[in-house]
C-alpha positions as CSV (number, residue, x, y, z in Angstrom):
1,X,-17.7,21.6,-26.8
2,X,-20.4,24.3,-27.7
3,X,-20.9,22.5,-30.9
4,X,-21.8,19.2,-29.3
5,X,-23.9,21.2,-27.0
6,X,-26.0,23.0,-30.1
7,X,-25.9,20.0,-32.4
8,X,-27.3,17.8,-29.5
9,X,-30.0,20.5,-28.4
10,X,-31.0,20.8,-32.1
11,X,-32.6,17.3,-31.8
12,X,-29.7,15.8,-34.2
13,X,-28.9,13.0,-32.1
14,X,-28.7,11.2,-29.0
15,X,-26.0,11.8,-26.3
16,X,-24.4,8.7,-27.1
17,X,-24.6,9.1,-30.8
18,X,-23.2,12.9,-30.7
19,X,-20.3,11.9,-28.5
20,X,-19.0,9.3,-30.6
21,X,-19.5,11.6,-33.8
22,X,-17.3,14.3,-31.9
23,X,-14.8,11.9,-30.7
24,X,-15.6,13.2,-27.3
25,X,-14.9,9.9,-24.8
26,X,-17.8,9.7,-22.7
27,X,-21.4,11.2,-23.1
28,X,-22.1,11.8,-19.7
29,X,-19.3,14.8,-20.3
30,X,-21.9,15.8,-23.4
31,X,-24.8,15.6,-20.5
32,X,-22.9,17.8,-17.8
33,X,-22.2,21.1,-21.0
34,X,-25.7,20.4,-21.7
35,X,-27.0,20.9,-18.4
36,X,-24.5,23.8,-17.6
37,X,-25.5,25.5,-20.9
38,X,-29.3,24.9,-20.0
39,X,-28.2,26.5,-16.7
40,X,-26.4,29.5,-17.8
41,X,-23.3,28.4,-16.3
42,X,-20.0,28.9,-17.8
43,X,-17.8,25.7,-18.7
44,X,-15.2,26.2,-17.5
45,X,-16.3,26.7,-13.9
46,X,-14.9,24.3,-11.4
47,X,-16.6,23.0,-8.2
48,X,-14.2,24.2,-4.9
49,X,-13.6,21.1,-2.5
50,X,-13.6,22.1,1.1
């Protein structure tokens, strides 16, 4: 996960592209670490439903 994250804020390659390279399933999930990581938030945090 944090590799993806670095590789992809390196400039190496798109979402798209650095997802499929990683054999993570969808890029959006490469999006939502970015963001976090941009963030400061920690992965593993979940979102409490009420």
């Amino acid at each position: 996960m944090l590799e993806a994250v670095r590789a992809y804020l390196e400039g190496c390659s798109s979402y798209k592209r650095m997802a499929e390279r990683l054999d993570i399933r969808n890029c959006s999930q490469l999006k939502v670490w970015v963001k976090k990581w941009q963030n400061g938030s920690l992965f593993d945090e979940f979102k409490k439903r009420d």
